[in-house]
C-alpha positions in Angstrom: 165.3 83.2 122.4 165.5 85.9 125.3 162.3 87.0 124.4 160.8 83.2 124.8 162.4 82.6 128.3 161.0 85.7 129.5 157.4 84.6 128.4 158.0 81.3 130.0 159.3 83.2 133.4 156.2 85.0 133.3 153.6 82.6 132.6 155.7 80.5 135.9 156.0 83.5 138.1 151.8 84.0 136.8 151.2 80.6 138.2 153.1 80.8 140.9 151.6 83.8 142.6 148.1 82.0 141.2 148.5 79.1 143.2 149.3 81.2 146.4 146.1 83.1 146.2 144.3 79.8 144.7 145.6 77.8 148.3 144.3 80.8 150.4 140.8 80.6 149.4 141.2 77.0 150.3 142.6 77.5 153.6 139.6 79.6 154.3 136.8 77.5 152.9 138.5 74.8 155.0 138.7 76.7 158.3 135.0 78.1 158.1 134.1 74.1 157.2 136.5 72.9 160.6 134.4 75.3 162.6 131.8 73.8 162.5 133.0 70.8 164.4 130.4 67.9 162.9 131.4 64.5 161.6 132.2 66.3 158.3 134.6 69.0 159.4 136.4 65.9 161.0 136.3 64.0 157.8 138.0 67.1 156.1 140.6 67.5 159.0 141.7 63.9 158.0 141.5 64.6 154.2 143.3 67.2 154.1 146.3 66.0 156.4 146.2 62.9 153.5 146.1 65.3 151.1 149.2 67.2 152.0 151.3 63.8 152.7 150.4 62.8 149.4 151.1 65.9 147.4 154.5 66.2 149.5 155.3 62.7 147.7 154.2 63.2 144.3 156.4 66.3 144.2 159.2 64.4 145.5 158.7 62.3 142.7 158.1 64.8 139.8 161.7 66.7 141.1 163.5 63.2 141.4 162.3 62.5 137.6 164.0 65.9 136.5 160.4 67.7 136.1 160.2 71.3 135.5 159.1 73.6 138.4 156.4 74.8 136.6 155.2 71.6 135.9 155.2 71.0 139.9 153.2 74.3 140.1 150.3 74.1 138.0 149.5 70.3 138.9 149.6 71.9 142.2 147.0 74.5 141.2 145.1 71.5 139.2 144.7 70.1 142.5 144.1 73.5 144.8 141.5 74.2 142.2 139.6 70.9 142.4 139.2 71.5 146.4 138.2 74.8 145.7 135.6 73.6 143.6 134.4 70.8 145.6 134.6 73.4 149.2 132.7 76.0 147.5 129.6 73.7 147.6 
């Protein structure tokens, strides 16, 4: 049992630190894409201000329905990995 709960601390402190690194490469690809100042960066200005109102809420949500914090985290990352993705093109 001890052994079990340490795996899952891990695999949560894993995702965790994951997601902090994941959000910075965001951040980045996002500022270098705001510097550009067209029509586009000023699409993703507004994006991602919707974006963070709406994650804000959806977390709310998951904690007031008794989820996990690990299950907060990696739908996080599901989501900070999907920007990446679509940023990094």
């Amino acid at each position: 049992m001890a052994r079990r709960n340490f795996t899952k601390w891990v695999r949560f402190a894993l995702d965790t630190n994951l997601l902090a690194f994941e959000a910075q490469q965001v951040v980045a690809l996002r500022m270098m894409k705001l510097a550009l100042g067209d029509a586009k960066s000023s699409k993703e200005a507004y994006r991602m201000v919707r974006e963070k109102a709406s994650a804000a809420g959806e977390a709310g949500l998951k904690i007031a329905t008794g989820a996990s914090g690990h299950s907060i985290v990696k739908h996080y990352r599901r989501k900070v990995r999907a920007n990446r993705r679509r940023l990094s093109k």
